[in-house]
C-alpha positions as semicolon CSV with decimal commas, in nm:
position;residue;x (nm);y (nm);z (nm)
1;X;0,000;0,000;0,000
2;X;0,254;0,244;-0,025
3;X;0,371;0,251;-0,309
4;X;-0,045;0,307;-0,363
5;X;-0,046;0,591;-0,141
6;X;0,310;0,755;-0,288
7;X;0,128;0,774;-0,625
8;X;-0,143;0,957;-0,525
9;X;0,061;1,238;-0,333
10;X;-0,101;1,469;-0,594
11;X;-0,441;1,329;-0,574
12;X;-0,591;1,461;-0,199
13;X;-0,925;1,289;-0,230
14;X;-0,793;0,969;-0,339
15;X;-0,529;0,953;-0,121
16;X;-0,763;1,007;0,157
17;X;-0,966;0,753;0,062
18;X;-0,687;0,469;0,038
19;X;-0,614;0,584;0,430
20;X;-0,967;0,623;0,496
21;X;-1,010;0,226;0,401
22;X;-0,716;0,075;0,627
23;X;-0,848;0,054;0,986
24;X;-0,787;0,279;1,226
25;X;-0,549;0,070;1,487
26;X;-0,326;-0,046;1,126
27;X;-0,294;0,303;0,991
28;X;0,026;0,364;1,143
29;X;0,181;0,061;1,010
30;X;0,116;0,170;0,673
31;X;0,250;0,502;0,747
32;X;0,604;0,369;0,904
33;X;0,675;0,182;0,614
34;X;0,950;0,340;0,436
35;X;1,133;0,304;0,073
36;X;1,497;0,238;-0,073
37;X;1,583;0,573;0,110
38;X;1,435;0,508;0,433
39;X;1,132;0,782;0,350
40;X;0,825;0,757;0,466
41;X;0,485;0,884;0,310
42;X;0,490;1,168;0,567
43;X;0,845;1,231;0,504
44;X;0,778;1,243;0,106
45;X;0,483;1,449;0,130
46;X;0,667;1,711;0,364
47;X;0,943;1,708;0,144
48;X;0,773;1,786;-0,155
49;X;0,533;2,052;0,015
50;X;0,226;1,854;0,008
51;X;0,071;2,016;0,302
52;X;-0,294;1,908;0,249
53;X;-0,145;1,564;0,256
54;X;0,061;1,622;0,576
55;X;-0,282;1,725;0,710
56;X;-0,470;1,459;0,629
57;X;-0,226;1,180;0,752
58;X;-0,195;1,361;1,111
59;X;-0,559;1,412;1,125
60;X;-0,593;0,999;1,032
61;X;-0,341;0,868;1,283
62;X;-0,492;0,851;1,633
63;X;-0,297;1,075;1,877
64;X;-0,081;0,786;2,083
65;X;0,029;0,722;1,749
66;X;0,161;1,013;1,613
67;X;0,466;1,087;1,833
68;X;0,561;0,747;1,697
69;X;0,539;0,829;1,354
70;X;0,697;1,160;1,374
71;X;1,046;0,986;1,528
72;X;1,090;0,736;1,226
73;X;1,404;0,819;1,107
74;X;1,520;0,752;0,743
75;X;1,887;0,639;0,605
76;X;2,088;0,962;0,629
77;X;1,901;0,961;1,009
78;X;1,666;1,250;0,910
79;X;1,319;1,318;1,109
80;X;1,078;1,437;0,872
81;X;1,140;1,781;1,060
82;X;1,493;1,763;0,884
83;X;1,512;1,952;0,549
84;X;1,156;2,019;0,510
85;X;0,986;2,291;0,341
86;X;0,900;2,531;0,611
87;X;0,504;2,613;0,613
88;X;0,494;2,193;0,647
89;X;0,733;2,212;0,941
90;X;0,580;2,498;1,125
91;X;0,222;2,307;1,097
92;X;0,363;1,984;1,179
93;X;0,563;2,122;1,522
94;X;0,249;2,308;1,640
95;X;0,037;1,968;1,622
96;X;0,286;1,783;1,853
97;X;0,208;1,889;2,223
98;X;0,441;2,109;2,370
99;X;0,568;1,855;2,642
100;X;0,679;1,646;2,361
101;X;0,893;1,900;2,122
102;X;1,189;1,867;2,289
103;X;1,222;1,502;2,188
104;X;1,161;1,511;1,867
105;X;1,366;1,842;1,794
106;X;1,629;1,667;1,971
107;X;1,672;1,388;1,776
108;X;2,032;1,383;1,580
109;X;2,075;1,251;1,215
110;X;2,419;1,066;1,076
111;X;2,517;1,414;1,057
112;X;2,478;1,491;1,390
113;X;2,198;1,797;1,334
114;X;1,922;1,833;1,497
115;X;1,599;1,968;1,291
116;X;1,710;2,319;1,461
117;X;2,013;2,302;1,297
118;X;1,833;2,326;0,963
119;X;1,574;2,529;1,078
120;X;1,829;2,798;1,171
121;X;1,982;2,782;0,835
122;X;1,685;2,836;0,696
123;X;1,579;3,171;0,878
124;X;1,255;3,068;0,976
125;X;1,197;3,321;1,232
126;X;0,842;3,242;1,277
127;X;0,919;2,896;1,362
128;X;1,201;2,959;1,608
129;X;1,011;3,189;1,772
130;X;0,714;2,920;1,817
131;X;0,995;2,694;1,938
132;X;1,157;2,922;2,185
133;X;0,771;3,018;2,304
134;X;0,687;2,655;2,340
135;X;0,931;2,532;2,516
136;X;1,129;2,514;2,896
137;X;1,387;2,682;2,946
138;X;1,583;2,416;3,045
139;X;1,536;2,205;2,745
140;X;1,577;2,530;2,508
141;X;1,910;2,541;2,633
142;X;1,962;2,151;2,647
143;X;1,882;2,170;2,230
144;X;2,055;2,474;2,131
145;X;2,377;2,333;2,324
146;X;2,319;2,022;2,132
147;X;2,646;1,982;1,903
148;X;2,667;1,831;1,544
149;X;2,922;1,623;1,434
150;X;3,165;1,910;1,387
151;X;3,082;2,018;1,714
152;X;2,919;2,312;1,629
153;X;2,549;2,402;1,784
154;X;2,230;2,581;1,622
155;X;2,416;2,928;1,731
156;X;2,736;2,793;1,506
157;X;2,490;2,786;1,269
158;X;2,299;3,095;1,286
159;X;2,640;3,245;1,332
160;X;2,726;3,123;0,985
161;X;2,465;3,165;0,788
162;X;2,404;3,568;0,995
163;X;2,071;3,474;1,117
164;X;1,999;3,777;1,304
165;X;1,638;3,801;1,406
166;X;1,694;3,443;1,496
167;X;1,942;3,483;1,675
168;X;1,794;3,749;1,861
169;X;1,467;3,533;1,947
170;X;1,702;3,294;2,129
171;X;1,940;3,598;2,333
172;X;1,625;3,723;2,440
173;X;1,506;3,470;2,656
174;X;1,829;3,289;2,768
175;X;1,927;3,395;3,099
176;X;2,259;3,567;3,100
177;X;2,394;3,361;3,350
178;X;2,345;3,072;3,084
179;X;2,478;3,289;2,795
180;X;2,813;3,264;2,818
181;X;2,841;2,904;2,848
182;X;2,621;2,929;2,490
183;X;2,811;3,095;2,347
184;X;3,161;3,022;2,410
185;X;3,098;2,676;2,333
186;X;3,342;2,556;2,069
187;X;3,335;2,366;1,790
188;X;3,654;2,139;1,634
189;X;3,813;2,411;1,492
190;X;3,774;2,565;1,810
191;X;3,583;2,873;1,716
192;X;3,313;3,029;1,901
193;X;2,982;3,193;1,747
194;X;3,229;3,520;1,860
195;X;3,466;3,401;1,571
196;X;3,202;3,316;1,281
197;X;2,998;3,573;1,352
198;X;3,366;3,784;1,307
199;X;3,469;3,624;1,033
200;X;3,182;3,662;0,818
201;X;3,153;4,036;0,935
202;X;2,790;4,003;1,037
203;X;2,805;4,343;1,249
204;X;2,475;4,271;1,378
205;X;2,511;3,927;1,470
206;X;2,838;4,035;1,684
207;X;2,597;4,342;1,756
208;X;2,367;4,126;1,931
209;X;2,597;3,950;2,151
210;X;2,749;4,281;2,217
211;X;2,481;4,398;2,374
212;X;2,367;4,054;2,548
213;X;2,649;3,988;2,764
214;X;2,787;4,154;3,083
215;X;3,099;4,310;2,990
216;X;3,370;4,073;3,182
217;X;3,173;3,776;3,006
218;X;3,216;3,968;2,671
219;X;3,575;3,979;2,737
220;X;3,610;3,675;2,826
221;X;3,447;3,531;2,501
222;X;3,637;3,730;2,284
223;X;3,992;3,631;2,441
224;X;3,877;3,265;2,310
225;X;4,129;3,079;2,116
226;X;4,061;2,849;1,842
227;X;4,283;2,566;1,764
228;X;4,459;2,810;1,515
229;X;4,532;3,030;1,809
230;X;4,312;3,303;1,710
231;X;4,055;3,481;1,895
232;X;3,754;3,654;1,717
233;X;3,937;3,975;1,672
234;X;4,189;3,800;1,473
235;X;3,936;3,698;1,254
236;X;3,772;4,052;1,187
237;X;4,100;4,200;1,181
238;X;4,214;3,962;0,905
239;X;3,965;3,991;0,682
240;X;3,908;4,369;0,701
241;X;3,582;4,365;0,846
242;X;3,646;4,696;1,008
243;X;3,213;4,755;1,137
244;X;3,256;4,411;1,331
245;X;3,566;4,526;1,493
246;X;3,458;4,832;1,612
247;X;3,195;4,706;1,805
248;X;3,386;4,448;2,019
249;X;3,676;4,731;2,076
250;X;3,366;4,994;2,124
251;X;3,260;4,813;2,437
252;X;3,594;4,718;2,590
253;X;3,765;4,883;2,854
254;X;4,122;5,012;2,768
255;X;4,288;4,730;2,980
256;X;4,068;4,501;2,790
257;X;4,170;4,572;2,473
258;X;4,551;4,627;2,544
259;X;4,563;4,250;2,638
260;X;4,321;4,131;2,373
261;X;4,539;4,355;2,076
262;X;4,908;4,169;2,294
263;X;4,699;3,787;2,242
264;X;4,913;3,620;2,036
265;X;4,843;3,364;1,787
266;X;4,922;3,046;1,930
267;X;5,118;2,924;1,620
268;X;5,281;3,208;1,440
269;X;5,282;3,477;1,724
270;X;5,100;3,758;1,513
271;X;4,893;3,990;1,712
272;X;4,543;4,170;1,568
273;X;4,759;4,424;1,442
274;X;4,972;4,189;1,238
275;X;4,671;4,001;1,105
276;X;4,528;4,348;0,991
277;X;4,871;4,454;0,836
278;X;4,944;4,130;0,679
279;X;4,659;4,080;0,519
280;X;4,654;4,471;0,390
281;X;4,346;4,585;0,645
282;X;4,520;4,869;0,832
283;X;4,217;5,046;0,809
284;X;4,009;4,786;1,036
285;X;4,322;4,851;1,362
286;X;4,286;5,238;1,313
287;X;3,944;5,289;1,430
């Protein structure tokens, strides 16, 4: 029967008649079974953007079901909240009960990524905001510190990709006393959301950190070594990202940035100075 209902992804009123016909207590059955690829129905139907679909399977499978069906995982380890299209997601997330989000968001594929992982990387605001709303604090923090094979958590991400509003959703109701430890987590190269969010010169990604963090924390995050032996000043300085700069120096006392502008990196012994110079950014040490 699946390869019954799979042809009539298209067809709403026929597909919901094949389901309609299976009895209630063997509908999910049907609905784990999964191809070649490990996909499901659901999984192919969210994928594609079938949302009438989506709907009509969650409104077919009896409620102790669903959490069941929503954790099958396919080959690469996915969820069918991994890499899906994102009205399908958001409707899908908001018919699981909040008590049970944090399982199912925390769920890691071969890759190690969580469905927040690619939800930040898509820039679904919306959604992360539902998420951040729905959940405890407690396991909000438990899933964003949740690290991918590279080591590297949903902030990595939104760091990378300069997810912003995102980003601010998640500041905004972390306690600051949890922060830090967000944030300065590192991933294998060693870098910090401080240093992506530096070396991509997303001023209002640093921006928001800027302004999130006490100012010893702040210090102490940008003083952060990665394994090259470069802290996140390094990395603006380097690549001439002179906005991104300003506003970690902006904030620092004079101490402060005397000792962070003396770090040297671990390997070659060049300062932020020397980054800037070598790399022909003068401009970015001279504001």
């Amino acid at each position: 029967m699946y390869y019954e209902l799979k042809e009539c992804l298209n067809n709403l009123e026929k597909f919901k008649a094949i389901l309609n016909s299976v009895e209630e207590s063997e509908r999910l059955t049907i609905l784990k079974q999964q191809d070649n690829s490990g996909n499901t129905i659901l999984m192919l139907a969210a994928e594609c953007g079938y949302l009438d679909i989506v709907k009509c399977i969650l409104d077919l499978v009896p409620a102790v079901d669903l959490q069941e069906l929503l954790t099958v995982q396919n080959r690469s380890g996915n969820t069918v909240f991994h890499e899906r299209t994102n009205g399908v997601t958001e409707y899908m997330l908001k018919s699981v009960p909040p008590a049970k989000l944090y399982s199912l968001l925390a769920i890691q594929n071969e890759e190690g990524h969580t469905a927040l992982h690619h939800s930040a990387r898509g820039n679904n605001v919306q959604l992360m905001k539902y998420v951040v709303e729905s959940m405890s604090a407690t396991d909000l923090s438990n899933l964003i510190s949740t690290q991918n094979r590279d080591g590297q958590t949903v902030i990595h991400s939104l760091a990378s990709f300069s997810c912003k509003d995102i980003m601010k959703c998640i500041v905004d109701v972390i306690p600051v006393t949890e922060l830090y430890r967000l944030l300065s987590m590192q991933d294998k190269y060693g870098r910090t959301v401080a240093h992506w969010a530096a070396d991509k010169g997303s001023a209002e990604m640093m921006q928001c950190m800027v302004q999130s963090l006490p100012v010893v924390d702040l210090q102490k995050l940008l003083t952060i070594q990665d394994k090259d032996g470069q802290t996140a000043m390094h990395r603006a300085s380097s690549q001439g990202h002179t906005e991104t700069l300003k506003l970690m120096t902006d904030v620092l006392l004079p101490t402060d940035l005397l000792h962070i502008f003396n770090e040297k990196d671990a390997f070659t012994g060049d300062t932020v100075a020397h980054e800037a110079a070598f790399k022909g950014h003068t401009k970015s040490c001279s504001s």
